[in-house]
C-alpha positions in Angstrom: 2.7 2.5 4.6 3.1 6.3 3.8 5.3 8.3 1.3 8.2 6.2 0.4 12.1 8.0 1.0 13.4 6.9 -2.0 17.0 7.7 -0.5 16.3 5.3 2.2 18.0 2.0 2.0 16.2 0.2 5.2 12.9 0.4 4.2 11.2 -3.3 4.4 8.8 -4.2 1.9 5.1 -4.2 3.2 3.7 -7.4 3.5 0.5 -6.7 1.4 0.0 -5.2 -1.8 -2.9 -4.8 -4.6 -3.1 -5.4 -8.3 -5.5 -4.3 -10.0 -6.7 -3.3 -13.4 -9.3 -1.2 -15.6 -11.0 -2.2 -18.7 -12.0 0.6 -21.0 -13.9 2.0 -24.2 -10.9 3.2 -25.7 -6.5 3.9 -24.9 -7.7 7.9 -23.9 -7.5 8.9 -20.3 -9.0 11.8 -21.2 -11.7 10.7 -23.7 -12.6 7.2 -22.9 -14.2 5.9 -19.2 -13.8 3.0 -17.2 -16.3 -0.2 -18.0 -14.5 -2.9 -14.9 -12.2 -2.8 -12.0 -10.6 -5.5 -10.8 -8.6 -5.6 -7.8 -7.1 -8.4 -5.1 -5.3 -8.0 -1.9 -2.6 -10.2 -1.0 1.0 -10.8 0.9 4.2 -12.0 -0.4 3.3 -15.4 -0.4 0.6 -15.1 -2.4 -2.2 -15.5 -0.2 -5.5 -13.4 -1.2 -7.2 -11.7 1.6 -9.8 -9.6 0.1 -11.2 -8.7 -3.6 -12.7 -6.2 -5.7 -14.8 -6.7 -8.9 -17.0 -4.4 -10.3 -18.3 -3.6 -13.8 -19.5 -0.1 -14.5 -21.9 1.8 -16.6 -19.5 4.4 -18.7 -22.2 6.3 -19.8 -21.2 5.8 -23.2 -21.6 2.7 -25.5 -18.4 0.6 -25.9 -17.2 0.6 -29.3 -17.2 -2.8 -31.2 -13.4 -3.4 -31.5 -12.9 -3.3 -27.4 -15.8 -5.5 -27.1 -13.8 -7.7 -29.2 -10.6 -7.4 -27.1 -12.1 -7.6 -23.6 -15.7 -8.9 -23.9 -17.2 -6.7 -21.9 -21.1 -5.3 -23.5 -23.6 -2.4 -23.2 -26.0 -5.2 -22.3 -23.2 -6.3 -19.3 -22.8 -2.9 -18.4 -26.4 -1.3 -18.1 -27.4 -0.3 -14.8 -24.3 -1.0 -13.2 -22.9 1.7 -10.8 -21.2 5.3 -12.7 -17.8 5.6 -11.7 -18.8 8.2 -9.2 -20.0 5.4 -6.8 -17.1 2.9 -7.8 -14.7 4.6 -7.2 -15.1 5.8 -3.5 -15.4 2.1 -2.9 -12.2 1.2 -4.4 -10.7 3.8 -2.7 -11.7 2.4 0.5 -10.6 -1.1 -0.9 -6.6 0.3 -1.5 -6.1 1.7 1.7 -2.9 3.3 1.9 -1.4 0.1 0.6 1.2 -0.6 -2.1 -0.7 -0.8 -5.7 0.4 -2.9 -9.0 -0.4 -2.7 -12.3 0.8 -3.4 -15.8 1.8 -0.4 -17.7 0.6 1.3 -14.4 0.7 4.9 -15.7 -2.5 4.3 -18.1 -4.5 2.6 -15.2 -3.4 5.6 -13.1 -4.8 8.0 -15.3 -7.6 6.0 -16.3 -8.7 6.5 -12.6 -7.3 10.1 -11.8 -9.2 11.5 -14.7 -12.6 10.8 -13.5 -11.5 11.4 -9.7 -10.5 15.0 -11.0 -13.7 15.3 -12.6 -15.8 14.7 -10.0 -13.6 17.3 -7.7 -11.8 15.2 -5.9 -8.2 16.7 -6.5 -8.7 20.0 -5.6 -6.5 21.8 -2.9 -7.1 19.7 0.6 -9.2 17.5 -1.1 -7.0 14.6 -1.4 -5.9 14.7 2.2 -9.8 14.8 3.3 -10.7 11.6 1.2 -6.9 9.3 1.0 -4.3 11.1 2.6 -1.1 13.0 1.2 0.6 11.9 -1.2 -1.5 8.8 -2.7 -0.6 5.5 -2.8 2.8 4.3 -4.7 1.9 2.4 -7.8 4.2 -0.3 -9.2 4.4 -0.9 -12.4 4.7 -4.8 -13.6 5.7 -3.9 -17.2 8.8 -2.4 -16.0 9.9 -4.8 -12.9 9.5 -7.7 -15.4 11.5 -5.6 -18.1 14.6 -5.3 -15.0 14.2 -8.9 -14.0 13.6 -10.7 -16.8 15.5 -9.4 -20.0 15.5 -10.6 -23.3 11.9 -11.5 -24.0 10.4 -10.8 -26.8 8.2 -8.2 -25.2 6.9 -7.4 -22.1 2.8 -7.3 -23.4 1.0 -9.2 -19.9 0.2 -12.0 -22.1 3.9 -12.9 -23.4 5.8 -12.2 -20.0 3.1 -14.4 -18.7 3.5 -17.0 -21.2 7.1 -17.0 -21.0 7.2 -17.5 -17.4 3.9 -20.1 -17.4 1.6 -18.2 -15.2 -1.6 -19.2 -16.0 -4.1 -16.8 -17.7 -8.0 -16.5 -17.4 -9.9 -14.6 -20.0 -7.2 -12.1 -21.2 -8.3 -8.4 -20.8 -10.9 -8.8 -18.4 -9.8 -7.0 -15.0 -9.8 -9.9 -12.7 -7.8 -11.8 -15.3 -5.3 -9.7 -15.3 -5.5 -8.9 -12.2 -4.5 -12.1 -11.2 -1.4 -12.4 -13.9 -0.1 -8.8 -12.8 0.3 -10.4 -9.0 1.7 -13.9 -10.2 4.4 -12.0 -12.6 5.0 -9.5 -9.3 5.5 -12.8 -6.7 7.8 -14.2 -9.6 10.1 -10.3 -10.0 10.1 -11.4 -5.9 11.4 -14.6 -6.1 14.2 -13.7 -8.6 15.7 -10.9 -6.5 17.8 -11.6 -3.6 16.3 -12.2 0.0 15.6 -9.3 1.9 15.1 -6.9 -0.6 14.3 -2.9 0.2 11.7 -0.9 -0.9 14.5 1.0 -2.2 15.9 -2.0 -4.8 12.2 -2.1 -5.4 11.7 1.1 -7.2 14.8 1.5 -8.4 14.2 -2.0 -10.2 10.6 -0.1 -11.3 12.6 2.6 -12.5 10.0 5.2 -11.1 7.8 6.3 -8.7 4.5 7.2 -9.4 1.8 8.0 -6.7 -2.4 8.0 -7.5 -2.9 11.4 -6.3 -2.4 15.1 -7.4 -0.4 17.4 -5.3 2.3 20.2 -5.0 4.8 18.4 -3.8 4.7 16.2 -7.4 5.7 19.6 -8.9 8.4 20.4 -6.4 11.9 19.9 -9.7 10.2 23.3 -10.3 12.2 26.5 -8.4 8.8 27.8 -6.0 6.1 29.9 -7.6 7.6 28.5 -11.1 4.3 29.7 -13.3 5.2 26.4 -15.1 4.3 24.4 -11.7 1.3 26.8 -11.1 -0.3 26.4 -14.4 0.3 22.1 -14.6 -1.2 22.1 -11.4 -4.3 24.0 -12.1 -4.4 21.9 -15.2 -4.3 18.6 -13.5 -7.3 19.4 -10.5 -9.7 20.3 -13.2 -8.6 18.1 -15.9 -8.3 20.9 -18.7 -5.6 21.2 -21.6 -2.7 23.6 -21.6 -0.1 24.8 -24.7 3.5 23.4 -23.8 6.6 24.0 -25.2 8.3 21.0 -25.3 12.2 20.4 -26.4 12.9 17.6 -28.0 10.8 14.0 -28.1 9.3 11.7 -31.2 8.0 14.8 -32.8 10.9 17.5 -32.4 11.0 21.0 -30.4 8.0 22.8 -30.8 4.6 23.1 -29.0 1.9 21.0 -27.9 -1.9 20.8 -26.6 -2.0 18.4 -24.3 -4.2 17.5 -20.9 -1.7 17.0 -17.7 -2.9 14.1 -15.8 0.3 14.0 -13.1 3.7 13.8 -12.4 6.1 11.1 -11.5 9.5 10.8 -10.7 11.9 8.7 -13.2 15.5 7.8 -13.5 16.3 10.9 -11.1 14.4 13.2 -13.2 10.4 14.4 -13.0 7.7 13.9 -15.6 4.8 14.9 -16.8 2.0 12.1 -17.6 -0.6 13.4 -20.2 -3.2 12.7 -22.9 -1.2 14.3 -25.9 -3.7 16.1 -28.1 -1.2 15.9 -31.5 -0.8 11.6 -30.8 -4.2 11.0 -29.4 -3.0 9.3 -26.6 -1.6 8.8 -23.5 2.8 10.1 -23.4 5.5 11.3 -20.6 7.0 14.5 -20.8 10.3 15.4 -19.0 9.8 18.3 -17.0 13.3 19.7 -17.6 12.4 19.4 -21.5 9.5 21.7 -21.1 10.4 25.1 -21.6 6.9 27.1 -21.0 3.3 26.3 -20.1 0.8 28.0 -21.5 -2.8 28.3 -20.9 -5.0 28.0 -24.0 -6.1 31.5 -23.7 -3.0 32.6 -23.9 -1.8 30.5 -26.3 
């Protein structure tokens, strides 16, 4: 469907969309890899079209405790195809079309990561192999959040629970797959008919796009050496020094890995692995005072 003009009140929703999900050997975008994808195309009524399942060799053996969460083995997992060959293929499987997820922003970076890794997100590249800017991701987490408050939490499992949409195995990708999509039909039915594209994202609260690019960093004034260096950062997948102003852990500086940017609550930030947490955190671009590289730092 394109770039969406989030100032545009008369854009229709598409009549397809994908959910899809990752399972992983750990919560780091940066240190951890992909062991399934799960993905199914379908239109607003719920009807599947087409599906993507694949398991895949990390490269690494899965620690014991996500075993225990998702089920998934180094026996399952040896010999299957490395990411580098899975993902072109799911590529090909999203099209340009709207994505879903739950708690999109980790499956975002669990597949940008490896995608910058294996070169894909340097300059030109992205409009070689998908197109500018990437496809919009919708987050689940937050549309159930907008339409359905006051439950207890909004974990996959309990939203789903609460609203009585059936569950499979819970954390495998097809799974979940499936409950992301039922919980996104149910956000439709709850909002008036005829809803935009618009009332969509506003209701996701922001909009986040699986691609790298320059016009993600565009809240910075051009040739911003803040904007140069995140960039750079984010098409080879390599930490930078920020100085960051305010957030759980005060003013004061921090090594982290920029994964990319997306636009929330009228306001830009920064997705990355935080180095001082050990995990995955958003930074508010107009919080961040300096970028540093680590050579510098």
């Amino acid at each position: 469907m394109g770039p969406v003009n989030l100032e545009s009140k008369s854009i229709p929703l598409p009549d397809r969309f994908i959910a899809f999900d990752t399972e992983t050997t750990g919560l780091s975008a940066v240190g951890d890899r992909i062991v399934e994808i799960g993905a199914v195309l379908f239109d607003q009524q719920g009807n599947e079209s087409a599906a993507f399942e694949q398991l895949v060799d990390p490269g690494l053996p899965i620690p014991p405790e996500l075993t225990a969460i998702h089920g998934i083995t180094d026996e399952m997992v040896a010999g299957k195809p490395r990411i580098e060959q899975v993902l072109p293929e799911f590529l090909r499987f999203a099209g340009d079309n709207v994505l879903l997820a739950h708690n999109a922003p980790y499956d975002v970076s669990m597949l940008l990561v490896p995608l910058v890794r294996l070169g894909w997100a340097k300059p030109g590249m992205w409009r070689r192999l998908r197109g500018l800017p990437g496809n919009l991701v919708l987050d689940t987490c937050s549309l159930a959040r907008a339409a359905f408050p006051g439950a207890p939490n909004y974990r996959l499992g309990t939203i789903a629970e609460m609203l009585g949409i059936p569950r499979g195995r819970a954390h495998r990708a097809m799974s979940d797959v499936r409950a992301c999509k039922e919980l996104f039909l149910r956000v439709l039915a709850a909002r008036p008919p005829g809803m935009q594209m618009s009332e969509l994202i506003r209701l996701n609260g922001s909009e986040l796009r699986l691609g790298v690019d320059d016009s993600m960093l565009e809240c910075f004034p051009p040739g911003d050496n803040r904007s140069v260096l995140l960039l750079a950062a984010m098409r080879t997948a390599t930490p930078v020094m920020i100085q960051y102003l305010g957030g759980t852990k005060g003013a004061g500086p921090r090594l982290v890995t920029p994964i990319t940017v997306m636009s929330q609550d009228g306001s830009c930030s920064l997705i990355a692995h935080c180095h001082l947490d050990g995990g995955l955190k958003n930074f508010r671009l107009d919080r961040l005072s300096a970028v540093y590289p680590l050579s510098a730092s």
